[in-house]
PDB file of the backbone (N, CA, C, O) and the ligand in Angstrom, with CONECT records:
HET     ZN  A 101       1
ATOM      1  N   UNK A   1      17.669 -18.620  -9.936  1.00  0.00           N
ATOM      2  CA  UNK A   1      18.664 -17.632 -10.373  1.00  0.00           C
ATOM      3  C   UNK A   1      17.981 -16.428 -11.041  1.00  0.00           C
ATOM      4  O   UNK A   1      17.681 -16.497 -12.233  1.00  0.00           O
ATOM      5  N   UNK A   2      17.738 -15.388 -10.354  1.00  0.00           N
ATOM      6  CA  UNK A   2      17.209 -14.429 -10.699  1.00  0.00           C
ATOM      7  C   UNK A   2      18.036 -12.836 -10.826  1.00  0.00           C
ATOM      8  O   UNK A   2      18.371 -12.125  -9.879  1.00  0.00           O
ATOM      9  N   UNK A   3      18.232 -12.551 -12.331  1.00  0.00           N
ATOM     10  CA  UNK A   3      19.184 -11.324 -11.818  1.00  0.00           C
ATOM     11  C   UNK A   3      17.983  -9.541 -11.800  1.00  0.00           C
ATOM     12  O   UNK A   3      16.965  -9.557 -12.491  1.00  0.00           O
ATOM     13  N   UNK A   4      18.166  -8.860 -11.362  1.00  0.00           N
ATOM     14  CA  UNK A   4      17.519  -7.952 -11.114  1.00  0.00           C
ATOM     15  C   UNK A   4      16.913  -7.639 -12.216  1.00  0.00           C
ATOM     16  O   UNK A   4      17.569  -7.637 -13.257  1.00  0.00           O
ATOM     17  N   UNK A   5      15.629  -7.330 -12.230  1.00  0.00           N
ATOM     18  CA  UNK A   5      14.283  -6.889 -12.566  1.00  0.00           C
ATOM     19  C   UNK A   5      14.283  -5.208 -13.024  1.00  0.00           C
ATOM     20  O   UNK A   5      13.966  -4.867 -14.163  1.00  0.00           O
ATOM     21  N   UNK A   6      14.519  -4.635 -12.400  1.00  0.00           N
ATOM     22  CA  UNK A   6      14.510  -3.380 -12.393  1.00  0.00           C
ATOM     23  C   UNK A   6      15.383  -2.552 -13.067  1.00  0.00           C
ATOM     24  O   UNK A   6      15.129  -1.421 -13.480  1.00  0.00           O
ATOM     25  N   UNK A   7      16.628  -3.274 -13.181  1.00  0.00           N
ATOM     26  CA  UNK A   7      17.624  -2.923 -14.384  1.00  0.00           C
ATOM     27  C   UNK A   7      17.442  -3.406 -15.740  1.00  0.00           C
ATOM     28  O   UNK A   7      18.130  -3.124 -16.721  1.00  0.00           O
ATOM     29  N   UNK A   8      16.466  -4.141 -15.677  1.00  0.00           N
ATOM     30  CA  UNK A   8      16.104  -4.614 -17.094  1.00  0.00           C
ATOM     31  C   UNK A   8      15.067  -4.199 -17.805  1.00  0.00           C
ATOM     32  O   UNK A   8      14.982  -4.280 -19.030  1.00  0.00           O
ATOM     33  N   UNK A   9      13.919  -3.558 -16.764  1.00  0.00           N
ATOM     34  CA  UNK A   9      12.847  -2.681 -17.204  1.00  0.00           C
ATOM     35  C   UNK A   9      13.573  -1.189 -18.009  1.00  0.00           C
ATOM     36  O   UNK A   9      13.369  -0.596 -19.068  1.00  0.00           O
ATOM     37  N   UNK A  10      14.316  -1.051 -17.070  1.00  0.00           N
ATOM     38  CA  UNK A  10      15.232   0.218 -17.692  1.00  0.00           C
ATOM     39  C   UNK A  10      15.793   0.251 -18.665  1.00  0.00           C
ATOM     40  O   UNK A  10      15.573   1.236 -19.369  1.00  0.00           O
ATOM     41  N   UNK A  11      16.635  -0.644 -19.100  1.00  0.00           N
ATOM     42  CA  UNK A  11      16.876  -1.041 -20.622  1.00  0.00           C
ATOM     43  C   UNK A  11      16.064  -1.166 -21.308  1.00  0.00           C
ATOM     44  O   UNK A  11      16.325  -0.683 -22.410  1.00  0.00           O
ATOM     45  N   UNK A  12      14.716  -1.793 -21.199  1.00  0.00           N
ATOM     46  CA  UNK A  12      13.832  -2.184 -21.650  1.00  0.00           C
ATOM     47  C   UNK A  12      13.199  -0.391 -22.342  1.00  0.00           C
ATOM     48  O   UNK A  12      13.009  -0.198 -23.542  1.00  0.00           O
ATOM     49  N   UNK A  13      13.021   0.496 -21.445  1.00  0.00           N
ATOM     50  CA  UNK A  13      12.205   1.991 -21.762  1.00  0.00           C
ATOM     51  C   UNK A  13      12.942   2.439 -22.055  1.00  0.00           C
ATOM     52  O   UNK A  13      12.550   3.270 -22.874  1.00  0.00           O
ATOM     53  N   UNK A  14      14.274   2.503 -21.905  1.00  0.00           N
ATOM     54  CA  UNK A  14      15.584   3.112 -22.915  1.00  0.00           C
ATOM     55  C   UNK A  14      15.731   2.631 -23.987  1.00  0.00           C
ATOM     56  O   UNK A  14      16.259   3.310 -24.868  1.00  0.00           O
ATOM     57  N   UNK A  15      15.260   1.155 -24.270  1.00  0.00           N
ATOM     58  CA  UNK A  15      15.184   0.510 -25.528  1.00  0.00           C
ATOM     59  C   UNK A  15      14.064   1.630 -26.606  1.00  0.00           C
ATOM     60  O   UNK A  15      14.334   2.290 -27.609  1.00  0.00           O
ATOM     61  N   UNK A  16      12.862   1.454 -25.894  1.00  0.00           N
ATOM     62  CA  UNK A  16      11.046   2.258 -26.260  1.00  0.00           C
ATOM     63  C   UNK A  16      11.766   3.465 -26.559  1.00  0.00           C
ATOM     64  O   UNK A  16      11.748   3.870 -27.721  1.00  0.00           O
ATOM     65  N   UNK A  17      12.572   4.274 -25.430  1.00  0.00           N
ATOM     66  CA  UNK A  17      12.931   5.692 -26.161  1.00  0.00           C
ATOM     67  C   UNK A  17      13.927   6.018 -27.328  1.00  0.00           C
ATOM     68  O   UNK A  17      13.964   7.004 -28.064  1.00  0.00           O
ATOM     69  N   UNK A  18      14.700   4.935 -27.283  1.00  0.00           N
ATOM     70  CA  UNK A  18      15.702   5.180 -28.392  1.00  0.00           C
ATOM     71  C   UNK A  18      14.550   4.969 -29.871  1.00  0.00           C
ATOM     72  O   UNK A  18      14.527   5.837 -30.744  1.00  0.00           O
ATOM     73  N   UNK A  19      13.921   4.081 -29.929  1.00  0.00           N
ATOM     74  CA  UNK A  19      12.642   3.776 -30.740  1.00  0.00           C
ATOM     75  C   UNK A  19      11.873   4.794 -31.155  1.00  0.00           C
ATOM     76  O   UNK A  19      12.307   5.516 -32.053  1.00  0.00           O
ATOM     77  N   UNK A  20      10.526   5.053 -30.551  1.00  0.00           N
ATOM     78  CA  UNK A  20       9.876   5.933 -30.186  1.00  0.00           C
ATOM     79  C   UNK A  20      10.435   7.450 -30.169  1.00  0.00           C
ATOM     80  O   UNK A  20      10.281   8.265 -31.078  1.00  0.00           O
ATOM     81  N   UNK A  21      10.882   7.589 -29.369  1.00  0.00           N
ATOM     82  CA  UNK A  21      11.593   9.274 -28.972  1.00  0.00           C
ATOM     83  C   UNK A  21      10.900   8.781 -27.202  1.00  0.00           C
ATOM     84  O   UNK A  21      10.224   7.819 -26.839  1.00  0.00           O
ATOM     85  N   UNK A  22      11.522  10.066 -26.397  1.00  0.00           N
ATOM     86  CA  UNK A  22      11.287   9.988 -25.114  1.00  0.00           C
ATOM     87  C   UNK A  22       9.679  10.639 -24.809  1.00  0.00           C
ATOM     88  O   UNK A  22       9.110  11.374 -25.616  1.00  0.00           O
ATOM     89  N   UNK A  23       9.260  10.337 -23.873  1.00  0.00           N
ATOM     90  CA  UNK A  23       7.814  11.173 -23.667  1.00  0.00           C
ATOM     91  C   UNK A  23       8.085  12.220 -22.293  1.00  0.00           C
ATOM     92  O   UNK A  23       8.001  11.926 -21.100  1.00  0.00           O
ATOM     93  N   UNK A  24       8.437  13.533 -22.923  1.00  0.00           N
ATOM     94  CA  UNK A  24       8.746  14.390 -22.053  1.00  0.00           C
ATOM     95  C   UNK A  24       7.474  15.355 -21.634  1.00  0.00           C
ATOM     96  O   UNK A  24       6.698  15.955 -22.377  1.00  0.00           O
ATOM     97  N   UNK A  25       7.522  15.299 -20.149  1.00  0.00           N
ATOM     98  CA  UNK A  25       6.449  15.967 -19.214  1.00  0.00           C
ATOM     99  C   UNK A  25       7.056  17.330 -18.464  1.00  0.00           C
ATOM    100  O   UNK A  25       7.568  17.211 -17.351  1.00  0.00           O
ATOM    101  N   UNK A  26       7.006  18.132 -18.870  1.00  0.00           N
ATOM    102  CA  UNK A  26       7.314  19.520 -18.048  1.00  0.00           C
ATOM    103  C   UNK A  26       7.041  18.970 -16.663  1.00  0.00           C
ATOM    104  O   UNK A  26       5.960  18.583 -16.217  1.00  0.00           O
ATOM    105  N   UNK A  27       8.328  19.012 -16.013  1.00  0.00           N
ATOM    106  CA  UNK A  27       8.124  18.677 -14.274  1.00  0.00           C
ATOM    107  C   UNK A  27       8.211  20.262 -13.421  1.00  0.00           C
ATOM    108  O   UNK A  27       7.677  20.456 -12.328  1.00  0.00           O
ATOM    109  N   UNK A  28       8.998  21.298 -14.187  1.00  0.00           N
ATOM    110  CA  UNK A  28       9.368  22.413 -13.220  1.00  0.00           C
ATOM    111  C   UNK A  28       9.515  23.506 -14.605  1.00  0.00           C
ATOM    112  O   UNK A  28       9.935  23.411 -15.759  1.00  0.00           O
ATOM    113  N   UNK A  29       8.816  24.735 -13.616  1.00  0.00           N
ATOM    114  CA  UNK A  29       8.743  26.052 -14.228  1.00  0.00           C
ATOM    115  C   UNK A  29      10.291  26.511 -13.699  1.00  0.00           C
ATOM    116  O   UNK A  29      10.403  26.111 -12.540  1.00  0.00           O
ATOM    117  N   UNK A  30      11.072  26.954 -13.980  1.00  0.00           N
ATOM    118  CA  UNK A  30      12.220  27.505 -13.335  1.00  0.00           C
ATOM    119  C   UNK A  30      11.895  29.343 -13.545  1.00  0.00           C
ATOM    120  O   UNK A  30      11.919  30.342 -12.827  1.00  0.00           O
ATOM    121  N   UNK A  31      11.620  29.032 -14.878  1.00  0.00           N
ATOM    122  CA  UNK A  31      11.805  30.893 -15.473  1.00  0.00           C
ATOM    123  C   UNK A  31      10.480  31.148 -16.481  1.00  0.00           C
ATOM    124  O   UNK A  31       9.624  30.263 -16.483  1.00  0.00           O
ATOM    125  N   UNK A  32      10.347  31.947 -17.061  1.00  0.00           N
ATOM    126  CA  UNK A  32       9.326  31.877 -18.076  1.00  0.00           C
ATOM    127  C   UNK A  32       9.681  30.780 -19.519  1.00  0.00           C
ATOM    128  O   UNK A  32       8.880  30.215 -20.265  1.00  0.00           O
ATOM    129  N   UNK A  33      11.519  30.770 -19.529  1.00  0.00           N
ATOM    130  CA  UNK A  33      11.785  30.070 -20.643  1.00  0.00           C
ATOM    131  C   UNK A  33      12.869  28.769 -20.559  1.00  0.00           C
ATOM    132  O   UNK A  33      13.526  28.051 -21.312  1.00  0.00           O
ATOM    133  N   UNK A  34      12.537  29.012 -18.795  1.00  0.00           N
ATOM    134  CA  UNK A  34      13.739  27.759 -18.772  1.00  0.00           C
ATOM    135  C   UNK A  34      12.502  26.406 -17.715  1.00  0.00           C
ATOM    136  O   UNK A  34      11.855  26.484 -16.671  1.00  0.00           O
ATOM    137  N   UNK A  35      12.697  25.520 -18.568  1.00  0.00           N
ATOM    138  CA  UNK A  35      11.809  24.857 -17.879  1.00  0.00           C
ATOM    139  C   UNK A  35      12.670  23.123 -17.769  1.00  0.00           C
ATOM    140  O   UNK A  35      13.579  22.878 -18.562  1.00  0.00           O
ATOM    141  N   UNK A  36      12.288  22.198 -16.848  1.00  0.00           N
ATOM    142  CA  UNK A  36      12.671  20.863 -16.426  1.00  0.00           C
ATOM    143  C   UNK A  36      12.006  20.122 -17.336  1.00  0.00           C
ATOM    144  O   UNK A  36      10.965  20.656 -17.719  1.00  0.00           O
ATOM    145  N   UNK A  37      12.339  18.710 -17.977  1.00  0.00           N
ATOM    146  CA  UNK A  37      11.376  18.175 -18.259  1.00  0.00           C
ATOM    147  C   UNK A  37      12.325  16.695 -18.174  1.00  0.00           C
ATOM    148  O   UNK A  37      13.504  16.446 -18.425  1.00  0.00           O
ATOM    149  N   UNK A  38      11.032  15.786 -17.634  1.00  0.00           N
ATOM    150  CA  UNK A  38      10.999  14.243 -17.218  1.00  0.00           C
ATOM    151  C   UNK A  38      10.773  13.356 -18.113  1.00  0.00           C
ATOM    152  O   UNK A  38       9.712  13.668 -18.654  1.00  0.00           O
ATOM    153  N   UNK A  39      11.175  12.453 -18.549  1.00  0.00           N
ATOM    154  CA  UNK A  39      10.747  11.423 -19.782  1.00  0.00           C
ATOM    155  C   UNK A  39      10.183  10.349 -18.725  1.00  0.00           C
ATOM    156  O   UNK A  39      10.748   9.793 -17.783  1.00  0.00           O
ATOM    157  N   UNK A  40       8.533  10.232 -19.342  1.00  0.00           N
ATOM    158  CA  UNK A  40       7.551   9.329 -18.458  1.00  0.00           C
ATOM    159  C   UNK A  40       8.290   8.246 -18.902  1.00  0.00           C
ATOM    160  O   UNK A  40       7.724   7.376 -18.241  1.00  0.00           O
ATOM    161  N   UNK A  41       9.169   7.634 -19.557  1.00  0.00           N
ATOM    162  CA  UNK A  41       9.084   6.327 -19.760  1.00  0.00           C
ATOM    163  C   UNK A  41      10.383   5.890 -19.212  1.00  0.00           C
ATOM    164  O   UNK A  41      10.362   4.822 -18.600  1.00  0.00           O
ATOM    165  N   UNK A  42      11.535   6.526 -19.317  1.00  0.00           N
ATOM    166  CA  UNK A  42      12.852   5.902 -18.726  1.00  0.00           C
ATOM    167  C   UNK A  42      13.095   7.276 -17.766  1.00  0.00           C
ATOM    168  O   UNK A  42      14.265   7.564 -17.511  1.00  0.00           O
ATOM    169  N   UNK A  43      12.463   7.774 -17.453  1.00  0.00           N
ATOM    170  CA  UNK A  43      12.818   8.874 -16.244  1.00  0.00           C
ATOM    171  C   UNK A  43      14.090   9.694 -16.216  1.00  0.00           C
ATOM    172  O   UNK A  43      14.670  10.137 -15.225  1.00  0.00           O
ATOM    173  N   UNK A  44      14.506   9.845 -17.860  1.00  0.00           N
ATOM    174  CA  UNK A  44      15.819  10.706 -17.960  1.00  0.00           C
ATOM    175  C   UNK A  44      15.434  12.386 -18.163  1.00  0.00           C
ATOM    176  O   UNK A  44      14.770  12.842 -19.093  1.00  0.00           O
ATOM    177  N   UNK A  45      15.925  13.015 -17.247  1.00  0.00           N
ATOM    178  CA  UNK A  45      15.765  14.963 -17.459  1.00  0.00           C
ATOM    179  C   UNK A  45      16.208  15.534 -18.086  1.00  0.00           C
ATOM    180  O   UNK A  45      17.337  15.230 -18.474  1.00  0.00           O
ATOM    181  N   UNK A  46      15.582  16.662 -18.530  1.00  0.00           N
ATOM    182  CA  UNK A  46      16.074  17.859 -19.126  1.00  0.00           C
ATOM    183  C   UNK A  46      16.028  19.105 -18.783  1.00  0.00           C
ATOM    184  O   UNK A  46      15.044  19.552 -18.195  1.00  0.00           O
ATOM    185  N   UNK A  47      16.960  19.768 -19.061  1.00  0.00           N
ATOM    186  CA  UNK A  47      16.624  21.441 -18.726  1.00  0.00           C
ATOM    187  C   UNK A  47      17.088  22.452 -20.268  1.00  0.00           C
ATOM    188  O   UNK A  47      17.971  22.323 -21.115  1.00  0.00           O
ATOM    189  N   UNK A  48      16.084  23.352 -20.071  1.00  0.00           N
ATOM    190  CA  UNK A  48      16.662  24.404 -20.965  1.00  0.00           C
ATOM    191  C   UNK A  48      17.988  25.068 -20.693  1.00  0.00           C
ATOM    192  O   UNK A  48      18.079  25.736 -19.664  1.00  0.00           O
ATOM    193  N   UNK A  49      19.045  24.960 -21.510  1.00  0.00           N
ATOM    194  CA  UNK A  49      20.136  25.802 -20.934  1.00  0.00           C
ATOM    195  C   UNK A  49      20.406  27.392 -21.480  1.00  0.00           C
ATOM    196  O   UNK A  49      19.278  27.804 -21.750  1.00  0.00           O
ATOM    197  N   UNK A  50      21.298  28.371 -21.739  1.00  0.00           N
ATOM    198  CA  UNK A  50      21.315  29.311 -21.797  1.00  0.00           C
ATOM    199  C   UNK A  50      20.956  29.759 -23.525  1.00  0.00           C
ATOM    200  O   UNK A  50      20.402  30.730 -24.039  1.00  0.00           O
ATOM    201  N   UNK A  51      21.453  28.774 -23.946  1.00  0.00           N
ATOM    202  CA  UNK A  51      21.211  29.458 -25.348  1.00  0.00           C
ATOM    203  C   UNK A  51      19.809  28.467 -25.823  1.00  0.00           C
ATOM    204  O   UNK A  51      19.730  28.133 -27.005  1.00  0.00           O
ATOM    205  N   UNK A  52      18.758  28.042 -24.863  1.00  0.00           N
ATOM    206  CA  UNK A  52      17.637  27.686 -25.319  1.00  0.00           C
ATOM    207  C   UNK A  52      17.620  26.310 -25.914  1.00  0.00           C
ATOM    208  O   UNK A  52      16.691  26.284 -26.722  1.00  0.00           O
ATOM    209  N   UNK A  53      18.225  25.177 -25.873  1.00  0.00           N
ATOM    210  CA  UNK A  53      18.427  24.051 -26.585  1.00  0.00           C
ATOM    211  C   UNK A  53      18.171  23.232 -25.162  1.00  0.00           C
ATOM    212  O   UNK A  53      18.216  23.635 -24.000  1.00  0.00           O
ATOM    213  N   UNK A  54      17.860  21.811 -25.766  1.00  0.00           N
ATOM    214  CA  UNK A  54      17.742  21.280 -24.237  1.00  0.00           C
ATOM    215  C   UNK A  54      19.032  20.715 -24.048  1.00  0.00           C
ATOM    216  O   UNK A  54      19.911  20.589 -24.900  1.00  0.00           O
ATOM    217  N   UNK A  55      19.055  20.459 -23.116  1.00  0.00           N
ATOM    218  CA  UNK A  55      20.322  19.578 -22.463  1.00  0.00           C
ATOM    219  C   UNK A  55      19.803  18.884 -21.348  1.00  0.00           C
ATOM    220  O   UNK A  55      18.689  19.077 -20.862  1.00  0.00           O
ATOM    221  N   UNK A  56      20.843  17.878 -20.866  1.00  0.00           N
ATOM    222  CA  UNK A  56      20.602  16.514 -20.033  1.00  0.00           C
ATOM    223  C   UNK A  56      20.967  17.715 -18.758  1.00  0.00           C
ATOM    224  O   UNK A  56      21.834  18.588 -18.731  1.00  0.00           O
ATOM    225  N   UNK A  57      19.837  17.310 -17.683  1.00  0.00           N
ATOM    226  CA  UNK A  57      20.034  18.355 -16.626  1.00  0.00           C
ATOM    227  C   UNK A  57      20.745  17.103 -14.944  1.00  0.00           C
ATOM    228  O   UNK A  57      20.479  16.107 -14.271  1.00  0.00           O
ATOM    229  N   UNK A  58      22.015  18.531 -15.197  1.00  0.00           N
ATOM    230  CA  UNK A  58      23.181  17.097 -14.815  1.00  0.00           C
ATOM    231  C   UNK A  58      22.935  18.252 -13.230  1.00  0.00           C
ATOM    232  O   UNK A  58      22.303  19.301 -13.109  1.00  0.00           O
ATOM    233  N   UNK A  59      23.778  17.429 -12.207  1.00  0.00           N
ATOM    234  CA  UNK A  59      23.701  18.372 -10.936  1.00  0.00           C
ATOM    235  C   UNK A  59      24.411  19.635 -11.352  1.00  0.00           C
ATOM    236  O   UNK A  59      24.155  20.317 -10.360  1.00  0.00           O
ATOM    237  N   UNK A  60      25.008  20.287 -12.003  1.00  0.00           N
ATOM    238  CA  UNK A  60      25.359  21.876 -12.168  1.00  0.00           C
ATOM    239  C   UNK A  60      24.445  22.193 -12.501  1.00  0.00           C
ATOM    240  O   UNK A  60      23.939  23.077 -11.810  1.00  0.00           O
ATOM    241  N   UNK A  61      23.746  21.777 -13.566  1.00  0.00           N
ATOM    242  CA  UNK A  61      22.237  22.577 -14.188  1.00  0.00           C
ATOM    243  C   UNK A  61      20.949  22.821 -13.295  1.00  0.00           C
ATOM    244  O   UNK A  61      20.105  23.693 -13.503  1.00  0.00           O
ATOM    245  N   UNK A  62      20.949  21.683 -12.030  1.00  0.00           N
ATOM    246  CA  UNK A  62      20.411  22.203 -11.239  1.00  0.00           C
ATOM    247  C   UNK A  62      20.445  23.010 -10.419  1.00  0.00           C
ATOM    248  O   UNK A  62      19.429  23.486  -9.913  1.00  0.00           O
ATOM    249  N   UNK A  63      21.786  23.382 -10.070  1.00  0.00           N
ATOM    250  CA  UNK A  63      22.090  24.186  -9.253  1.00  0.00           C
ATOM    251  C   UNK A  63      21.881  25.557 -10.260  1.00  0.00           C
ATOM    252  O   UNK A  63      21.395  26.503  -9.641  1.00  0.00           O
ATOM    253  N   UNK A  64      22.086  25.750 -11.303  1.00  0.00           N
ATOM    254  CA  UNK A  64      21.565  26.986 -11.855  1.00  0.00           C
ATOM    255  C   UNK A  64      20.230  27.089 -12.290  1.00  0.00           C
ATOM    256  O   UNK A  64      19.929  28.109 -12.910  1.00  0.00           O
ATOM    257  N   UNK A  65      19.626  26.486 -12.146  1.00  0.00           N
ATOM    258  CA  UNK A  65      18.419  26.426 -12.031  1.00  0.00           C
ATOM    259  C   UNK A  65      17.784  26.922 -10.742  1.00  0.00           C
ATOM    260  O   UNK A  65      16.938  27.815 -10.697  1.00  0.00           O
ATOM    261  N   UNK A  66      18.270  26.261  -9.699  1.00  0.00           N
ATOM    262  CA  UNK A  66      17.484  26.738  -8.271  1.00  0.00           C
ATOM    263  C   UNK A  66      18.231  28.126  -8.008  1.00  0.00           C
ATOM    264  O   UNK A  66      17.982  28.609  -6.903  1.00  0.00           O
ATOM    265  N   UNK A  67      18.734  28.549  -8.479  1.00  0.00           N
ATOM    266  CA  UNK A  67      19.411  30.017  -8.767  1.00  0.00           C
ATOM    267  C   UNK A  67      18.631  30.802  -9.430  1.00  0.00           C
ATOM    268  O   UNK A  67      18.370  31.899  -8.937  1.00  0.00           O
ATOM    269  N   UNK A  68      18.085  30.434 -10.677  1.00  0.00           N
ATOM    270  CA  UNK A  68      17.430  31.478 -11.880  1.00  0.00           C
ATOM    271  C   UNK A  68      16.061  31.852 -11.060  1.00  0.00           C
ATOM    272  O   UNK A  68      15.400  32.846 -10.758  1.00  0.00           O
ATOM    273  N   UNK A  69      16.053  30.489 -10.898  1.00  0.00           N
ATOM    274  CA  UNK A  69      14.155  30.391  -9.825  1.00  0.00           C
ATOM    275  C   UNK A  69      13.946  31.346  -8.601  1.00  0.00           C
ATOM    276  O   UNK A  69      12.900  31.902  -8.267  1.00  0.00           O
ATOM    277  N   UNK A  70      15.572  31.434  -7.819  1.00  0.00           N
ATOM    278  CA  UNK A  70      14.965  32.181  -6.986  1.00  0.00           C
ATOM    279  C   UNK A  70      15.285  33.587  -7.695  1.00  0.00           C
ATOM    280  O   UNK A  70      14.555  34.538  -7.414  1.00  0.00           O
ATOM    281  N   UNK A  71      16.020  33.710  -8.326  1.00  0.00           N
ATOM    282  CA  UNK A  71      16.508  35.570  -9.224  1.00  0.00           C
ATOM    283  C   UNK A  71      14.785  36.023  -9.852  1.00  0.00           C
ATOM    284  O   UNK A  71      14.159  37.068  -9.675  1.00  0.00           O
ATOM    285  N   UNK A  72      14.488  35.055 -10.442  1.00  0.00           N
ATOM    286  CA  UNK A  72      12.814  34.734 -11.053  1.00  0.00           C
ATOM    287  C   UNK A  72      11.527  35.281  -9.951  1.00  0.00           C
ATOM    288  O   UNK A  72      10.476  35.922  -9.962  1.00  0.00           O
ATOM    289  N   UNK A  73      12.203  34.725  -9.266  1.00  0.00           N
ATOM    290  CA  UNK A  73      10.798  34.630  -8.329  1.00  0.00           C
ATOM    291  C   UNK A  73      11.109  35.778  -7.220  1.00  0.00           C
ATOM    292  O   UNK A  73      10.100  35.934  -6.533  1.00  0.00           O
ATOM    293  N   UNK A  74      11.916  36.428  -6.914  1.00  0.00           N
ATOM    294  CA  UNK A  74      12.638  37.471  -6.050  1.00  0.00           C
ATOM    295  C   UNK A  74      12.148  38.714  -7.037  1.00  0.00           C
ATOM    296  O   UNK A  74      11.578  39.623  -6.434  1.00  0.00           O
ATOM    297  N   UNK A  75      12.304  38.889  -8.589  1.00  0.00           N
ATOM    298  CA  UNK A  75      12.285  39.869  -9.226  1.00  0.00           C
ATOM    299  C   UNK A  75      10.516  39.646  -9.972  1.00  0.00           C
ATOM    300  O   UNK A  75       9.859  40.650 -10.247  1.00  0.00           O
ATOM    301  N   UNK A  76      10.072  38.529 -10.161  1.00  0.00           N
ATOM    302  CA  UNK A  76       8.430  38.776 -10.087  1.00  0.00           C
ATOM    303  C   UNK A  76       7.366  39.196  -9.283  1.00  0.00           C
ATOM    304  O   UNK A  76       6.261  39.636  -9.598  1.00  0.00           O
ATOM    305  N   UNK A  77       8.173  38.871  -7.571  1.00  0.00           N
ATOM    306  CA  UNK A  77       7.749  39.444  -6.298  1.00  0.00           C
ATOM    307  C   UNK A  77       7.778  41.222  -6.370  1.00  0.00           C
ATOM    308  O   UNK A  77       6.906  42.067  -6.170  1.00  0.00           O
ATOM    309  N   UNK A  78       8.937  41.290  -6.679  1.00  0.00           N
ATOM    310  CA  UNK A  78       9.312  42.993  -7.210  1.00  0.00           C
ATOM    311  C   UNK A  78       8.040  44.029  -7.788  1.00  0.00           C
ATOM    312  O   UNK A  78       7.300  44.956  -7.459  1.00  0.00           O
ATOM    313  N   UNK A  79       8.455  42.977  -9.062  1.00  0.00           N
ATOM    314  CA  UNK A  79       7.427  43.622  -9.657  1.00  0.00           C
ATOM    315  C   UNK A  79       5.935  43.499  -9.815  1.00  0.00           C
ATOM    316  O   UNK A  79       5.333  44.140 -10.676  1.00  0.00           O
ATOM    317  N   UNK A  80       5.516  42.917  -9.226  1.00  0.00           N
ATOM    318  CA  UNK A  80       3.640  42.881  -8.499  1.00  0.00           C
ATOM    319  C   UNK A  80       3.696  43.803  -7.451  1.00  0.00           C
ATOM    320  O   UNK A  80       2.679  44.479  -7.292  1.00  0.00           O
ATOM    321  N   UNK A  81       4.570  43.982  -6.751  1.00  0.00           N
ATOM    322  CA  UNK A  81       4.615  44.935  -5.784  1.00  0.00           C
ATOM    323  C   UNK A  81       4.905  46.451  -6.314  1.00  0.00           C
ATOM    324  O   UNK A  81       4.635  47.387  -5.562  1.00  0.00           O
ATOM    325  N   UNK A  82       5.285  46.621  -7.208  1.00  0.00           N
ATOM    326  CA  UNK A  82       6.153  47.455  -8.360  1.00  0.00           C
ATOM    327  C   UNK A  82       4.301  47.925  -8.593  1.00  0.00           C
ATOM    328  O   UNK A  82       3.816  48.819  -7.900  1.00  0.00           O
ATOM    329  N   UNK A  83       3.475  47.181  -9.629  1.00  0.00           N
ATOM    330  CA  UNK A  83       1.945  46.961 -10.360  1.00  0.00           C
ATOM    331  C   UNK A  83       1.416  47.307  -9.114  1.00  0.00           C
ATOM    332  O   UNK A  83       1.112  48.494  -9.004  1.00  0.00           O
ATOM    333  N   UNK A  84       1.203  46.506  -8.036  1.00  0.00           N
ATOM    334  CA  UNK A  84       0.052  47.089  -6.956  1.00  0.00           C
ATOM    335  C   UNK A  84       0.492  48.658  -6.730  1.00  0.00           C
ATOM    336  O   UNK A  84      -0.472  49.413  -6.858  1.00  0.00           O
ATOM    337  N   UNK A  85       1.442  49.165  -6.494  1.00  0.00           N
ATOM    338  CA  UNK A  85       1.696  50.237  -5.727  1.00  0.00           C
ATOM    339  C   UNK A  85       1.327  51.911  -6.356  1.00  0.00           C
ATOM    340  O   UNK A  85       1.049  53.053  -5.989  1.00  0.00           O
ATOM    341  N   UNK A  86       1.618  50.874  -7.824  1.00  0.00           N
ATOM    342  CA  UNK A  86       1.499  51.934  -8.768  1.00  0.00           C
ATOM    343  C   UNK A  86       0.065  52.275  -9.100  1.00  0.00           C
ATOM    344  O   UNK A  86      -0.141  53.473  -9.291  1.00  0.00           O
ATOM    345  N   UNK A  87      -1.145  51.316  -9.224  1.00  0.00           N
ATOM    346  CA  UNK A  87      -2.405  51.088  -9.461  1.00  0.00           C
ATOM    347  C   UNK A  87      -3.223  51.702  -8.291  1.00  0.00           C
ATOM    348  O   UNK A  87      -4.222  52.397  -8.475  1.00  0.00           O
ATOM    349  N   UNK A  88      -2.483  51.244  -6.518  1.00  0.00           N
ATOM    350  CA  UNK A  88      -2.969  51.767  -6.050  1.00  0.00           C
ATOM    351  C   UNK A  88      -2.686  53.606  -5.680  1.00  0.00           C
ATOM    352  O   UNK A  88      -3.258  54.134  -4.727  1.00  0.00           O
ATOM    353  N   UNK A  89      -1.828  54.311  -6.511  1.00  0.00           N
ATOM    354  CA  UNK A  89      -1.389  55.434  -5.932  1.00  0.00           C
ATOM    355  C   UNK A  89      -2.551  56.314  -7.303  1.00  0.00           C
ATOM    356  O   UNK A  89      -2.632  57.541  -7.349  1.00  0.00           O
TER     357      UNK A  89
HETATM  358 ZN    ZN A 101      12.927   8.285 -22.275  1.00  0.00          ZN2+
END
């Protein structure tokens, strides 16, 4: 009689983080100030939200996230192109 393993490890590192605190690893750059982060031990996320505090990064937050990233990365493209053009003229 064996009941699952894997749900009990999980309790188990949710146990360690409630303890401890979580061990959060920056997984994703989104913006310069909005960033993802992973807890190595029970694998729960975070994201920076608008007013800079973290929050639990639920599927809406990702979706504004893969939003900021591309507004981010569309308007850093800009402006290197913006820096070369100008440097080279
Ligand atoms: Zn944790």
């Amino acid at each position: 009689m064996k009941t699952s393993t894997s749900s009990q490890t999980n309790s188990v590192s949710k146990l360690y983080c409630s303890i401890f605190g979580h061990q959060y690893d920056v997984t994703k750059l989104v913006t310069k100030h909005v960033k993802e982060y992973t807890c190595k031990c029970c694998k729960k996320q975070l994201t920076t939200n608008s007013n800079g505090n973290l929050t639990e990064l639920t599927p809406t937050f990702q979706e504004i996230n893969s939003i900021l990233e591309y507004i981010h990365s569309k308007r850093m493209s800009r402006l290197k192109q913006k820096m070369y053009t100008t440097t080279a003229a």
